[in-house]
N, C-alpha and C positions, 0 to 999 in steps of 0.2 A: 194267772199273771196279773202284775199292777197295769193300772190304766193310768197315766200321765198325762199334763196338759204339760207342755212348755213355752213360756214365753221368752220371746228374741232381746237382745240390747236395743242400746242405740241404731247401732248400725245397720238394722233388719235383719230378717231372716236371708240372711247370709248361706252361702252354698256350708259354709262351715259350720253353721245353725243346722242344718238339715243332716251334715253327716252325722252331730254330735248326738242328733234324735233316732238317727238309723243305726247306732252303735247300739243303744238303750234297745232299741228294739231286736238285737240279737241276742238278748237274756230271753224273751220272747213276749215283750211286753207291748201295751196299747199306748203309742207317743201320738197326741196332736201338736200341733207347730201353727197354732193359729199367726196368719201374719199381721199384726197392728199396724202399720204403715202401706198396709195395700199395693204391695209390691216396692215400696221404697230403699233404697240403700244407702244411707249417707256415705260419705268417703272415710268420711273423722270422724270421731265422736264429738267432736264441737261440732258440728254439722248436724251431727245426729239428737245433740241437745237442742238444737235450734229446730230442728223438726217436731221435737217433742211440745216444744215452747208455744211455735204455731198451730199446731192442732188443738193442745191446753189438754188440762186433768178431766174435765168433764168429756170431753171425744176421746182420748185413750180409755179412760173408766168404761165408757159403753160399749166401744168396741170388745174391750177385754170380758164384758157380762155377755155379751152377746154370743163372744165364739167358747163361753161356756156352758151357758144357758139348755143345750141340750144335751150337756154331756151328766151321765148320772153320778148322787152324790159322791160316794165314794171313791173318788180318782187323786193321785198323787199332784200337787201344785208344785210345779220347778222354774225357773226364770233364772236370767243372764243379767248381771245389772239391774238397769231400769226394769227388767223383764223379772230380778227377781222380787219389786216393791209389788207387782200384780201377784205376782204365786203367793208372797205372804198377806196380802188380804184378803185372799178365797179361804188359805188354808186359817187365819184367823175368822174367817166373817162368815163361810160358806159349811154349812151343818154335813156332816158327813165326810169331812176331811177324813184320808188316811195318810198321809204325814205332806212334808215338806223338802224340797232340794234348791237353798239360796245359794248359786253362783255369783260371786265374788257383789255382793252387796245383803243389807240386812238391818231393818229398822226397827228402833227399839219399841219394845212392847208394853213401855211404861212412857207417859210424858203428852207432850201435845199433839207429838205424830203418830202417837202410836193407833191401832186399829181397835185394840184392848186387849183383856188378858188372850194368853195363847192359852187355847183350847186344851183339856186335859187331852190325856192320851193320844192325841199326834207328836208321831215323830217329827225330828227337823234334823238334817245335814247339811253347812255352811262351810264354804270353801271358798277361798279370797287368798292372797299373795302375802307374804308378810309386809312387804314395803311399797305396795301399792297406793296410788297417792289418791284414789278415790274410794277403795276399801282400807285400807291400814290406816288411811293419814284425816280421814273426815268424819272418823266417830263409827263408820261400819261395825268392826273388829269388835270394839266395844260392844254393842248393839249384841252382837255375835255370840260375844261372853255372857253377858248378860243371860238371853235366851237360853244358851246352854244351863248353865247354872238354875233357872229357874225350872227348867222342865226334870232337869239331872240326867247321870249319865247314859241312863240304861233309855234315854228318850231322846236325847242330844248328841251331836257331834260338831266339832270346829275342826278344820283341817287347812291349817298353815303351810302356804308354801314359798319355799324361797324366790325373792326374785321384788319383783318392780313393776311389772307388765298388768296392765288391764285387759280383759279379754282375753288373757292368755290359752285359753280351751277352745275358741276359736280358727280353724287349722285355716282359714280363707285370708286371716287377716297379717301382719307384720309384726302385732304381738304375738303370735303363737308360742309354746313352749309344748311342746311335744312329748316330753318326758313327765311335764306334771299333767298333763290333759291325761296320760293314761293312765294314772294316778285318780284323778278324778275321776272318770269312770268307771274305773273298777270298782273305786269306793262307791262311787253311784249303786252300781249293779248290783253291789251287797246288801247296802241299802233299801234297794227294790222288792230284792229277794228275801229280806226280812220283815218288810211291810206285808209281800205276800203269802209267807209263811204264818205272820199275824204275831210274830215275836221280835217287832222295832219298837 
């Protein structure tokens, strides 16, 4: 079975973070849930970007090397948000990727933010809302295409969902959407199961 790191949003590792990792682990897979905020939960995500803001890019960076540092190369990078900018810069930066799972965010792999080329032969799977106004409306989606297209089909996937909500895979929070969250995980699970079969 695949070995997973997942990182949280904004909001921490949220009780709905943790189901969403005990769900992954009923295909029968390896999830860690490292927490980046050390027990923290903002309320909002404006709350939760102001946490992020205070701590800065160099203390989330090290925390995030840190609760991967002993886990071996070959493990699946997946992130929420904010959580999924950490998953794609192990699975660009970190040698032994076996693929990638960006929940509803996704930075481009060409330009000034980017981390550099994406790694031959890792998979990626991206999932975000169509009318989400921090995946759809701020260049994500894009981003999103982009990656797809550039790895191609038999290596990529974008998977659009209707609606508006951020964090909607979330079951803890007030975005929740239930019907696409089980959408998303199945597709997750397929995904896993193709990484672990060694044909994604």
């Amino acid at each position: 079975m695949a070995e997973v790191v997942l990182f949280h949003h904004v909001q921490g590792l949220t009780d709905g973070m943790r189901a969403f990792a005990d769900h992954l682990r009923t295909g029968g897979h390896t999830v860690h849930t490292p927490d980046l905020f050390d027990g923290a939960r903002p309320p909002t995500i404006a709350a939760g970007v102001a946490l992020t803001r205070q701590l800065g890019d160099a203390e989330l960076n090290a925390r995030a090397t840190g609760a991967v540092a002993t886990l071996p190369a070959p493990v699946v990078y997946a992130g929420f948000s904010f959580g999924a900018a950490q998953a794609q810069r192990f699975a660009q930066t970190r040698a032994g990727a076996r693929g990638a799972l960006l929940y509803e965010a996704c930075l481009p792999i060409t330009g000034t933010w980017a981390f550099g080329p994406w790694p031959a032969g890792v998979p990626v799977q991206i999932h975000g809302m169509d009318r989400d106004p921090f995946f759809a409306l701020e260049g994500d989606v894009d981003a999103a295409r982009e990656l797809v297209a550039t790895v191609g089909a038999s290596q990529g996937e974008l998977f659009l969902y209707p609606g508006d909500r951020h964090l909607f895979t979330d079951s803890s929070l007030a975005s929740y959407d239930p019907e696409a969250r089980a959408l998303v995980l199945l597709r997750s699970l397929a995904f896993l199961e193709r990484v672990d079969r060694g044909v994604a």
